[in-house]
C-alpha positions as CSV (number, residue, x, y, z in Angstrom):
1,X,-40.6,48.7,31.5
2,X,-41.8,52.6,30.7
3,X,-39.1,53.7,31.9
4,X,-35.9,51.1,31.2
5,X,-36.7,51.8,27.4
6,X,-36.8,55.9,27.5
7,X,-33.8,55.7,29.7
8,X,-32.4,53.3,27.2
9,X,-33.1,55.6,24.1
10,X,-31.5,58.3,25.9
11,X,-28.2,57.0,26.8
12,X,-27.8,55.8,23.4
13,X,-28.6,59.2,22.4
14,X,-26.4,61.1,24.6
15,X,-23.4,58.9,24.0
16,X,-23.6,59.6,20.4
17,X,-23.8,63.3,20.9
18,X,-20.9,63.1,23.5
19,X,-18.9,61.0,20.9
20,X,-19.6,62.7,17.8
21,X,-19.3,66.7,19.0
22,X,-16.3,65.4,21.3
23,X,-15.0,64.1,17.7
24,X,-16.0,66.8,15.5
25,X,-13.8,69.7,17.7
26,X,-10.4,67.5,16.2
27,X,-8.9,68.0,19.4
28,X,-6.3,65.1,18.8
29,X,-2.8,66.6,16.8
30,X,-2.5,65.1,13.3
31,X,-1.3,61.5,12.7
32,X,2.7,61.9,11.7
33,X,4.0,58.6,12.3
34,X,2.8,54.8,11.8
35,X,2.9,54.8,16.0
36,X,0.5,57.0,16.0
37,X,-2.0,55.5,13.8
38,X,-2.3,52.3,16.2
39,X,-2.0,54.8,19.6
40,X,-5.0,56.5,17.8
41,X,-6.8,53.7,16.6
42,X,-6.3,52.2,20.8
43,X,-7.5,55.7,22.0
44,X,-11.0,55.9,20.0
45,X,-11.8,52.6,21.8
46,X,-11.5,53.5,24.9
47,X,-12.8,56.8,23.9
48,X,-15.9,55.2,22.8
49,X,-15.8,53.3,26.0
50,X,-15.8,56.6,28.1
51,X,-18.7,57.8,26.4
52,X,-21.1,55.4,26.5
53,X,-20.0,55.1,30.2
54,X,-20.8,58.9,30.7
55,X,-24.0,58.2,29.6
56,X,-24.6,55.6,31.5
57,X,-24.0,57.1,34.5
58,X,-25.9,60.7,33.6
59,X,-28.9,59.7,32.4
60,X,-30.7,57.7,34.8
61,X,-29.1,60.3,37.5
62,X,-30.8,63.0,36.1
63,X,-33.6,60.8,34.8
64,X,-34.5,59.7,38.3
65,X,-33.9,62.9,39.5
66,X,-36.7,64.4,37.2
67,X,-39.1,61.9,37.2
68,X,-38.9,60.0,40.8
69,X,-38.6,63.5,42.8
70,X,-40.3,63.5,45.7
71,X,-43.9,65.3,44.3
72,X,-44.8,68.1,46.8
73,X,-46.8,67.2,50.0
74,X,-46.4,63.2,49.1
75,X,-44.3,62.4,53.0
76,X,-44.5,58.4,52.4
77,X,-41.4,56.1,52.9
78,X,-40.0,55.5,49.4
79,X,-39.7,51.6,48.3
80,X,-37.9,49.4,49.8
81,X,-35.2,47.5,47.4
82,X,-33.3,44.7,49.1
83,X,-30.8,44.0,46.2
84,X,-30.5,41.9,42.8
85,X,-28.0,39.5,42.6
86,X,-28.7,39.1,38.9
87,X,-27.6,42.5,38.9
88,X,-24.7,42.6,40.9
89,X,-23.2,39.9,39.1
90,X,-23.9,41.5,35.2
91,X,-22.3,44.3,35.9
92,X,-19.5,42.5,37.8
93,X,-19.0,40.2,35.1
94,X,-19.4,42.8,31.9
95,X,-16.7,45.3,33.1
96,X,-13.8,42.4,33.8
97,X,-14.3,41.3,30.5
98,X,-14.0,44.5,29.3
99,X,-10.5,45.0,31.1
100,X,-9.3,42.1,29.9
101,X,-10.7,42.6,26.6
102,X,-8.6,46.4,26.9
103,X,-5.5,44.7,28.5
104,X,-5.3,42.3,25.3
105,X,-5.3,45.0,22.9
106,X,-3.3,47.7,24.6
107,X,-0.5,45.2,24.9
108,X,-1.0,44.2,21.2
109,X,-0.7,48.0,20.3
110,X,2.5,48.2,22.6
111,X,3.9,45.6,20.4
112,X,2.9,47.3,17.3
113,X,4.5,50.3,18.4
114,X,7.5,48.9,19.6
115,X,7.8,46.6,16.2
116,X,12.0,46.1,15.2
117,X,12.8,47.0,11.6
118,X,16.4,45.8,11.0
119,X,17.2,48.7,8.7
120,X,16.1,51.4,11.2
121,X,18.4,54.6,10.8
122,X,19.6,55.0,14.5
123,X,20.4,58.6,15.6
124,X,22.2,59.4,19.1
125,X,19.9,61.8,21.1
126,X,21.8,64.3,24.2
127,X,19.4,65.9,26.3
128,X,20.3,68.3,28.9
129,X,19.3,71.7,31.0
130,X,17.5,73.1,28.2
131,X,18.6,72.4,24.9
132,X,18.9,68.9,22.4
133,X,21.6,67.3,20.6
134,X,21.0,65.3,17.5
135,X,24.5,63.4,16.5
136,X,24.1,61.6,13.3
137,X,25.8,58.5,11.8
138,X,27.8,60.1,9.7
139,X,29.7,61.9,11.8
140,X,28.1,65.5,12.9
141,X,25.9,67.4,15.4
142,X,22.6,69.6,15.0
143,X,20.5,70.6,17.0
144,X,18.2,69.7,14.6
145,X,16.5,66.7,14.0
146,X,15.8,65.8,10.4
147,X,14.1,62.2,9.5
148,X,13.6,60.6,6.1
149,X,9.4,59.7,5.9
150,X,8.7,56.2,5.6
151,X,11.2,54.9,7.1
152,X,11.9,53.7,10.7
153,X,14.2,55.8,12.9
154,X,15.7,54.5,16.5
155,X,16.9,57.6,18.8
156,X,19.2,56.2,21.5
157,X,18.9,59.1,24.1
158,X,20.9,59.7,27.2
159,X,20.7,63.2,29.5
160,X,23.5,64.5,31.1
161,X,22.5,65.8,33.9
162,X,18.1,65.4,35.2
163,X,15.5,63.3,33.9
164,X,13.8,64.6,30.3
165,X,11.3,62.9,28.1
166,X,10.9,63.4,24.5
167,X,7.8,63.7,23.2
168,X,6.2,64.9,19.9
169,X,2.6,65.1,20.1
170,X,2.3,64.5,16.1
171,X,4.5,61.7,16.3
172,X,1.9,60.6,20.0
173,X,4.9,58.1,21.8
174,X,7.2,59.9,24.6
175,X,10.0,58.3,26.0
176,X,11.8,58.9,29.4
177,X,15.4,60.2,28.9
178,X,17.5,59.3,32.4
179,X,20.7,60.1,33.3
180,X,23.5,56.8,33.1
181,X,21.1,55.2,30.9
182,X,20.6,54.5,27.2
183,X,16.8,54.4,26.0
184,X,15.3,53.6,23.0
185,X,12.2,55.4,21.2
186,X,11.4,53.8,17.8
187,X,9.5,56.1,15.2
188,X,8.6,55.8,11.5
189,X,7.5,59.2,10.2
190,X,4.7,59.4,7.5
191,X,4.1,62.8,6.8
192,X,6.3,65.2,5.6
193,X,6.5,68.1,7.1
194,X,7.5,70.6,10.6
195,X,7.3,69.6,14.1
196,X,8.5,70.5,17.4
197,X,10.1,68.0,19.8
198,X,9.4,69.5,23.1
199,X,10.6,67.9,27.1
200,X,7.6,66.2,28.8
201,X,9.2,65.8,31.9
202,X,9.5,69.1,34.3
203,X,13.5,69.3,34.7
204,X,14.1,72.7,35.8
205,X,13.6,77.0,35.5
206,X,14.0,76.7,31.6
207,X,12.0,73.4,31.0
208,X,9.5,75.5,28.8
209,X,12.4,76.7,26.3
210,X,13.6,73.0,25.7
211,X,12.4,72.3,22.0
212,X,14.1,71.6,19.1
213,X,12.9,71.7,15.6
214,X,11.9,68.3,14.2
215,X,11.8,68.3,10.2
216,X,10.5,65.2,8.1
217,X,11.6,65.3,5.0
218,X,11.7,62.5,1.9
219,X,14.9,60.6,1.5
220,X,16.2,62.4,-1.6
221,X,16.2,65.8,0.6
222,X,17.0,63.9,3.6
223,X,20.3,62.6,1.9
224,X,21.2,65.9,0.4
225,X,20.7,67.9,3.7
226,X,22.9,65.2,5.4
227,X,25.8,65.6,2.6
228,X,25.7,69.6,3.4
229,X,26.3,69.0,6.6
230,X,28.8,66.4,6.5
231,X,30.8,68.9,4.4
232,X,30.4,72.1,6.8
233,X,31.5,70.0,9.5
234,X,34.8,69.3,7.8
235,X,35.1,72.6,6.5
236,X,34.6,74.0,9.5
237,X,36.6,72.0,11.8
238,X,39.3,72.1,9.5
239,X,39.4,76.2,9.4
240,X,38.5,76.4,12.9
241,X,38.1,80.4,14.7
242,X,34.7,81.6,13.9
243,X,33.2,78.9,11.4
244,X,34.0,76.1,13.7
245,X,32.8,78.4,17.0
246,X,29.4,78.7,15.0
247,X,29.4,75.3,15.0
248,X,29.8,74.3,18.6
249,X,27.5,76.8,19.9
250,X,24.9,75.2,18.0
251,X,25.9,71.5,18.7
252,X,26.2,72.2,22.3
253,X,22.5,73.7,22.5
254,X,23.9,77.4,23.0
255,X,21.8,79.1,21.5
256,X,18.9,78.2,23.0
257,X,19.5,79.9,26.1
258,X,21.8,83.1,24.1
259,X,20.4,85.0,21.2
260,X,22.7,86.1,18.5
261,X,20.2,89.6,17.4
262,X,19.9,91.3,20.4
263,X,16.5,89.9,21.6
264,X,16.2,88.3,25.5
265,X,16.3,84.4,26.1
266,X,17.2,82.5,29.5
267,X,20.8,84.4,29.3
268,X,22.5,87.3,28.2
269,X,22.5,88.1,24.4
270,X,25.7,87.5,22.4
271,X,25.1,90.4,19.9
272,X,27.6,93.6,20.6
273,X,28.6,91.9,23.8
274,X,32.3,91.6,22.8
275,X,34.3,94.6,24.7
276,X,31.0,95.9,25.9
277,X,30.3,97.1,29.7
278,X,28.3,94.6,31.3
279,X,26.5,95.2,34.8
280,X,26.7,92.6,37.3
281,X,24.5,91.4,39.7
282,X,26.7,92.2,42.8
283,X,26.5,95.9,41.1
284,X,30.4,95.8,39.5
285,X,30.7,96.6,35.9
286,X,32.8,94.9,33.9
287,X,34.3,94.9,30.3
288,X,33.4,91.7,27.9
289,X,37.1,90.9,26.5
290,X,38.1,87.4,25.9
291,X,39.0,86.2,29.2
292,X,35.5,87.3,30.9
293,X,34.0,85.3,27.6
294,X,36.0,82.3,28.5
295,X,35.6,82.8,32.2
296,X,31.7,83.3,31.5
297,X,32.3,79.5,29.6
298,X,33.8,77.8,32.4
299,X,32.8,78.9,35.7
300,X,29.2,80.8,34.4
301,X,28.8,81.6,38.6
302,X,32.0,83.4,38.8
303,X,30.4,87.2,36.9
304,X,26.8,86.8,36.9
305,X,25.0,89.6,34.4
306,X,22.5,91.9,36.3
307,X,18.7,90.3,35.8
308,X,19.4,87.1,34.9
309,X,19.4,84.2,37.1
310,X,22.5,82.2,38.4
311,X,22.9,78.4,38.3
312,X,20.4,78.2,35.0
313,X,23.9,78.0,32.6
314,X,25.3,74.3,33.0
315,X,29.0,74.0,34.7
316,X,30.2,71.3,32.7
317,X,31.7,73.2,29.8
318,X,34.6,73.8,31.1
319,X,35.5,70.0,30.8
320,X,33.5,69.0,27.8
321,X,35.1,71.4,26.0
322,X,38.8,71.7,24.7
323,X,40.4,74.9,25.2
324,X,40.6,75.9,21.4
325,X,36.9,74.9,21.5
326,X,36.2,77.6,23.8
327,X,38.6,79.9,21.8
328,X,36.6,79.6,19.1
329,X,33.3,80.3,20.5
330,X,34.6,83.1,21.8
331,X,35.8,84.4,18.5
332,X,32.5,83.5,17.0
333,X,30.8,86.0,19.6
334,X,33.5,88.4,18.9
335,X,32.4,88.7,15.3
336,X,28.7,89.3,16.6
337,X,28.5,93.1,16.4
């Protein structure tokens, strides 16, 4: 009995060390949105669960190893143990109540998480090889997502060409994003402030590059930044050249493989390339006027630049785009000296 009630002492012992300096380190991100609070809340459980199980399982290991070693010279058979069903069944019985216990509550959480509010602000989500697109109700694109705190915000989200996942670890739910398909993520930010919406699904060379700024604002700032961009949109759709260029390259994700001051991304930088001499990789050199810019748009494979990787730049531009889109993303790089 010695023994069951030092090994006892210990495992309780450990487990509260394990728990407690596990907890202390704050390993886990902060707690952004409602979700997370009940992901959280489900995850110290089983946490605790693991720990007490670590224990379990270390302490009479090394316990026995310590104390029943085989003491030098002693050559005897050690003691013969047949079984206990007693035993057997306790800790047959303990842990299948403790799935099921588990199974109850992580599908009670998964409701939780998945709760419907009927006045949800619903924001369409484009993902694609490497870049997001954020198109709002009222009418424009960012590449940008802004939420209003408190209040619950549906993202339908479709890719266009692999399988991506969205996932901010403040905000602790991820959600597969599939090609064809339409899926839902349901999120109610609670704390204002910056966060990164990064792809949790590999989908290609550039999968570390595809984040997007994710900014939680209050509703007063939410509404005015949505206003501001309601009225650039018009303004710049309606003057078109360079102002609506801008735009586009930022709607369509551009500019997170193409940097506009000179520093190196997944492609080429735009600034000074207009009517510059640009090195190939097949070893020609060729001037950047507007029809290698628009030829660069819609077949990217046709002139690729010298120490930067072909088939990274999708092909699909040439048919998502009109053709005085593309003339005005090309004006807009012209104007990048």
């Amino acid at each position: 009995m010695r023994h069951f009630v030092i090994v006892g002492v210990l495992v309780i012992i450990v487990f509260l060390a394990t728990y407690f300096g596990l907890t202390a380190l704050k390993l886990m991100p902060v707690e952004a949105s409602a979700q997370s609070i009940v992901v959280d809340w489900m995850w110290n459980l089983d946490f605790v669960v693991m720990c007490f199980l670590f224990a379990l399982i270390i302490v009479p290991l090394v316990y026995g190893l310590i104390v029943f070693r085989r003491k030098k010279g002693d050559t005897s058979d050690g003691e013969y143990i047949e079984g206990n069903t007693k035993l057997e069944i306790t800790w047959t019985v303990i842990p299948l109540i403790t799935v099921l216990v588990f199974a109850y509550l992580g599908a009670y959480s998964l409701g939780e998480t998945m709760a419907v509010d009927p006045n949800a602000l619903e924001i369409s989500v484009t993902a694609r090889q490497w870049s997001w697109q954020f198109d709002y109700p009222e009418g424009f694109t960012s590449n940008e997502l802004h939420l209003p705190v408190n209040r619950q915000v549906v993202l339908n989200m479709t890719s266009l060409d692999v399988i991506h996942a969205f996932w901010v670890p403040q905000f602790r739910i991820r959600q597969d994003i599939l090609p064809g398909r339409v899926t839902n993520y349901r999120i109610t930010p609670i704390l204002i402030g910056n966060y990164t919406v990064m792809c949790s699904q590999l989908c290609g060379t550039s999968h570390s590059y595809m984040t997007a700024p994710v900014i939680v604002t209050s509703q007063a700032d939410y509404d005015a930044w949505v206003q501001s961009q309601v009225t650039a949109a018009q303004a710049a759709a309606a003057a078109g050249g360079p102002a609506n260029g801008k735009l586009l390259v930022s709607k369509y994700g551009c500019l997170g493989c193409h940097s506009t001051d000179g520093s190196k991304l997944v492609g080429p930088t735009w600034q000074g390339l207009y009517q510059s001499q640009v090195k190939l990789s097949d070893g020609r050199t060729v001037t950047a006027d507007q029809a290698y810019l628009v030829e660069s748009i819609v077949s990217p494979s046709a002139k690729v630049v010298n120490g930067f990787p072909d088939n990274v730049m999708p092909k699909t531009f040439g048919t998502v785009l009109t053709q005085s889109q593309i003339n005005d993303i090309v004006s807009y790089i012209e104007t990048l000296k």
